[in-house]
N, C-alpha and C positions, 0 to 999 in steps of 0.2 A: 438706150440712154443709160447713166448711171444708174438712176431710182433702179431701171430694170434689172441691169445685171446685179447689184445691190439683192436681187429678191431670192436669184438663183440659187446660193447655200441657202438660205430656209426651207427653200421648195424641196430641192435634193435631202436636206435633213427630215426630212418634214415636219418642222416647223410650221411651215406655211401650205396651207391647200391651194394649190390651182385647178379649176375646172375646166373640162373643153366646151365650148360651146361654138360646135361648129354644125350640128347638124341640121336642116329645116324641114318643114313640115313635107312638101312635094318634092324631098331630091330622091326620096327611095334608094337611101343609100350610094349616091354618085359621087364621089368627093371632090368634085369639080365644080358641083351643084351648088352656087353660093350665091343672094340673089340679095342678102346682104350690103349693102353699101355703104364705104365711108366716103364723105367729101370733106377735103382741107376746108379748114375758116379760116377768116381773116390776121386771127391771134396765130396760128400757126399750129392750132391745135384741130383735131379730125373730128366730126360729128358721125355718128352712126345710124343708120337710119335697116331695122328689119326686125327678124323675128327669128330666134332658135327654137329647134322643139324638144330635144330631148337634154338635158344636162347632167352627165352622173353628179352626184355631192351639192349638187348647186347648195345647198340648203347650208353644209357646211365650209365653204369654199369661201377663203380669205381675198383671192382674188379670179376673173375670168379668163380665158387666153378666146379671146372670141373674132372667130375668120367673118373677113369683111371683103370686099371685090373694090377696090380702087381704081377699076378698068377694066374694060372689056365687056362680052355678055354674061349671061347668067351660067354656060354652059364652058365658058373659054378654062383651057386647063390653068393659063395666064391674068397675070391683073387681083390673083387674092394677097391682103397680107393678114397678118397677126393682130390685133391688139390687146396691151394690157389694162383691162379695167379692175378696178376696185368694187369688193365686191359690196 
């Protein structure tokens, strides 16, 4: 979206912190491992529904980039996307 690319130069400058928040408590490190899910609403906007467990910076971080599974199973290398949350 705009807002997004919009965020890009500050992230790059660093201006702005993004944090990864992709890992979960039982992937033991698989990056596939995502059990995380988002489902589309009504408005057209995604609801999130899990749990990450490790965050570097979370603490300082302006905004999240946090992996969510739109499809498939928990284990599919297929079906994760991005999201940007606010932090």
């Amino acid at each position: 979206t705009p807002a997004q690319k919009a965020l890009l130069e500050p992230i790059i400058a660093g201006q702005t912190l993004a944090a990864l928040a992709h890992e979960e408590a039982d992937s033991h490190y698989a990056p596939t491992h995502v059990a995380t899910r988002a489902t589309q609403a009504a408005d057209g906007g995604w609801r999130l529904q899990g749990h990450k467990a490790v965050v570097l910076h979370a603490e300082a971080a302006d905004v999240f980039l946090v992996s969510a599974r739109i499809s498939g199973e928990t284990d599919d290398p297929d079906g994760i996307s991005l999201f940007l949350i606010p932090a």
